[in-house]
N, C-alpha and C positions, 0 to 999 in steps of 0.2 A: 504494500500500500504506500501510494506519495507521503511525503512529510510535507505539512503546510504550520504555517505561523499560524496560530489561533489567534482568531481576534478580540477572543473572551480571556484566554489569559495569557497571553502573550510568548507563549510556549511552542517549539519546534517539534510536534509530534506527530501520530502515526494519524494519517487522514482519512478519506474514505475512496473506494472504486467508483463507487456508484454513488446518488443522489441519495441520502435514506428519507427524504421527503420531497414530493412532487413539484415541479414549475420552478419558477424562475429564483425563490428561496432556497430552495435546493441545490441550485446550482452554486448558491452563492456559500450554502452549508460546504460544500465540498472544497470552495475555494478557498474558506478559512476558516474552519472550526475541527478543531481535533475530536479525538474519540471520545477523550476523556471528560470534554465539555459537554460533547450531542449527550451523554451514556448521564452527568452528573442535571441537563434539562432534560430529561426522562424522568428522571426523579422529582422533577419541580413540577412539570406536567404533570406526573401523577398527583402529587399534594393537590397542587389545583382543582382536578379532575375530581379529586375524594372528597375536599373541603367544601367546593361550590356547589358538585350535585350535578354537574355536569354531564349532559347528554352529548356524547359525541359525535354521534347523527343529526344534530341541530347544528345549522348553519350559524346561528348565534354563540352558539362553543365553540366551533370549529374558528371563530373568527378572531374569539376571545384568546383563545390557546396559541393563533397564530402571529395576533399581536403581542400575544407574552414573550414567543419562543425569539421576538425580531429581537427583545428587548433584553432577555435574556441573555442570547449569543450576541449581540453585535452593539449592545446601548444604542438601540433604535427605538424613543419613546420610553414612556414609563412603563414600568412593570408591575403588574398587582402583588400585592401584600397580601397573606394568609392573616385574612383579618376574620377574628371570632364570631364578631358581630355581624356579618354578614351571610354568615354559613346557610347554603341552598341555594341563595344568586348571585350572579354573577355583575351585576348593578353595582357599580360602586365610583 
């Protein structure tokens, strides 16, 4: 697998073959994000995903998650907070 700089931590590690996420983020996942970043926002995704109540068949999740994962990998926008008090929506 290529070695790409991460953009998330600024680290020279082991990248990906293929896009592990569809379209034009994808591409850019491959361009800069190591394994170790995509593998530790899977783990944020999930929180998210358990905390909110999120349906990931709703376009409204799917949109939610995919402005977290910008923000996440690359400080593209804000990022949601695992806030208690909101637990079930995604509203905040």
């Amino acid at each position: 697998m290529p070695d790409v700089t991460c953009a998330r931590c600024g680290n020279v590690r082991a990248g990906f073959e293929r896009p592990p996420f569809p379209g034009p983020i994808g591409q850019r996942i491959v361009a800069g994000t190591c394994q170790v970043c995509w593998g530790d926002w899977l783990k944020q995704q999930t929180m998210l995903i358990n905390h909110y109540g999120l349906n990931v068949m709703d376009p409204q999740a799917r949109s939610f998650l995919t402005k977290n994962m910008s923000a996440y990998l690359f400080g593209a926008g804000e990022q949601a907070e695992i806030d208690t008090t909101k637990q079930g929506t995604i509203s905040h």
